[in-house]
N, C-alpha and C positions, 0 to 999 in steps of 0.2 A: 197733610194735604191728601195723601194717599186713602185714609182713611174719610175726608167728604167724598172725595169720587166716587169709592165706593156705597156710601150709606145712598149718596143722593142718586145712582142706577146712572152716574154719565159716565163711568167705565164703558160697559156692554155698550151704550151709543158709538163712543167714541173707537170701539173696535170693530164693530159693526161698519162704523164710516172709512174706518182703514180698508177694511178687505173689499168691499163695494168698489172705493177708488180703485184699488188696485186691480180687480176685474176689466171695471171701466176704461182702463190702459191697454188692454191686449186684445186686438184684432183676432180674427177668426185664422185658428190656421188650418192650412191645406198642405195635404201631402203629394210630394210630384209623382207622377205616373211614368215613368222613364219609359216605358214600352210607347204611348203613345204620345211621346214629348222631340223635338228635334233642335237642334242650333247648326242651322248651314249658313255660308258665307261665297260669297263670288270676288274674284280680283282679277282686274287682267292682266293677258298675259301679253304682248305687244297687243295686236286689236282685237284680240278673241278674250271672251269670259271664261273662267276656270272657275268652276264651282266645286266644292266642299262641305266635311262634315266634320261635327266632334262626334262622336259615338258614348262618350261617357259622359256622365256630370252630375251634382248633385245639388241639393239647394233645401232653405228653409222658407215658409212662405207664410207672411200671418198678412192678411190684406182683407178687411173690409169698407167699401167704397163711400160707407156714412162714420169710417171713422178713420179716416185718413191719416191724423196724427198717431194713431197708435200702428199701424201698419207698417211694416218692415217685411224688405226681402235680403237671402244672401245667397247667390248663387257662384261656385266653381267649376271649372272645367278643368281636366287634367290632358295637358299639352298632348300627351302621349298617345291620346286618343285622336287626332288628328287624320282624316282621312282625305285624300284627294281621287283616290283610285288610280293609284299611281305610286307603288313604293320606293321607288326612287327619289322623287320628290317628296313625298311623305317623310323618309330616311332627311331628308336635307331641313326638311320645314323645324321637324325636334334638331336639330345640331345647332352649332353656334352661330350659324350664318343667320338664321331668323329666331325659332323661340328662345334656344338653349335651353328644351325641356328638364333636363340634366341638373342644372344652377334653379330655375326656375320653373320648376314641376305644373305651377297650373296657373288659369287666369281665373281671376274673383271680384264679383263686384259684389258693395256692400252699400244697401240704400240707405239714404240721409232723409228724404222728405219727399213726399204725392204731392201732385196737383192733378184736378180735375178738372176736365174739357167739357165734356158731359154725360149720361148718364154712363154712355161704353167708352167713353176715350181718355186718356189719363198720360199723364209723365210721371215717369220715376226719375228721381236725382239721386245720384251714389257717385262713390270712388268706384271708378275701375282701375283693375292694376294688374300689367303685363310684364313680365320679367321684373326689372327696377324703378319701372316708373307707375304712381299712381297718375289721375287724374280724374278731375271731376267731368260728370257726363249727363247728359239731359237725354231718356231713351223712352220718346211714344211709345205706349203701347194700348189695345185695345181689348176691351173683353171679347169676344165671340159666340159666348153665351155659359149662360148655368141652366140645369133643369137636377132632378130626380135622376140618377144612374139607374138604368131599368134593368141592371143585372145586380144592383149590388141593393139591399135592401136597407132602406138607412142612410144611402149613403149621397152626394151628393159632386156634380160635375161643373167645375169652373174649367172656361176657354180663355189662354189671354196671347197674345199674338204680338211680338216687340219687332219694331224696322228701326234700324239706326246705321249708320257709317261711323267709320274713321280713318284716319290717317296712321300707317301701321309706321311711319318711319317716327312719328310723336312718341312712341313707344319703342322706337330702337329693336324692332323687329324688321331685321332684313339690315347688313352691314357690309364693308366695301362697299365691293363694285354693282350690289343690287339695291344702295340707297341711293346711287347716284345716276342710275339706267334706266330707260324704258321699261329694260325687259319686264317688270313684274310693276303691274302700277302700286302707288301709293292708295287709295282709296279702298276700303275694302267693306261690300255693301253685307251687312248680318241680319240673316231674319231668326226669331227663337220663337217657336212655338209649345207651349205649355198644355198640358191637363192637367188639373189639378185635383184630389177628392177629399172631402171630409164627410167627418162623421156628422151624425144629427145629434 
């Protein structure tokens, strides 16, 4: 058998048709720009907003908008990096009353499947997953734009901008007396802002 494949040149085809598909499967990837990238977050606190930052994170990004099934994101945060401006609170947010940075060093979400809104608006569906619980989540996000990086030659600038909320007690962030109190609401609104660059 081995021997018509080869006489008859459907080998080379048929390898040929392997690596094409395979190509055909992987989105464009972009590298994050962590200098100009952000994940902030507001909650309140009796009737005022407290706003927040993570300051570190990391992530892989393969996303092209005409090939949606091959596109995959995974982004973590390491809990540690949590800033309120406010070290005391900061001090308490990693202990065990809410992240338990310690047990549970970072939060990661990992995407399952795009849908498209239209040409700039899109949802990602993934597991997110805080301390011990995962859960699945549906997070708008929208492009903001791509052009030509006019400092980098070659190289090229993705904008993508995600709003979404959640309920921090679904994740068992925040125990006793601050699951059951005003003091610190349940709802917590997170905006992420991305750059993203690749090569040509």
């Amino acid at each position: 058998m081995k021997a018509i494949i080869k006489k008859s040149g459907v080998f080379p085809y048929l390898l040929l048709m392997m690596v094409s598909t395979g190509q055909a499967q992987v989105a464009k990837e972009w590298t994050l720009d962590k200098a100009h990238t952000s994940v902030t977050f507001a909650v309140k606190h009796f009737f005022t907003t407290v706003n927040g930052n993570f300051t570190d994170y990391e992530g892989s990004f393969y996303f092209d908008p005409d090939k949606l099934s091959a596109s995959k994101f995974t982004f973590s945060i390491p809990v540690s990096s949590i800033n309120t401006n406010n070290k005391k609170r900061d001090a308490d947010l990693v202990s065990d009353n809410f992240f338990n940075a310690e047990k549970y060093p970072e939060i990661k979400f990992v995407s399952t499947k795009f849908e498209k809104k239209s040409d700039t608006e899109f949802i990602v569906h993934g597991d997110l997953s805080i301390k011990d619980v995962t859960k699945s989540v549906a997070i708008p996000f929208e492009i903001t734009g791509q052009m030509e990086h006019p400092m980098k030659k070659g190289t090229k600038i993705l904008g993508q901008a995600f709003k979404t909320s959640l309920n921090r007690t679904d994740y068992k962030v925040g125990t006793g007396n601050w699951a059951t109190t005003m003091v610190v609401g349940d709802n917590v609104d997170i905006e992420i802002n991305l750059e993203l660059n690749r090569k040509e």
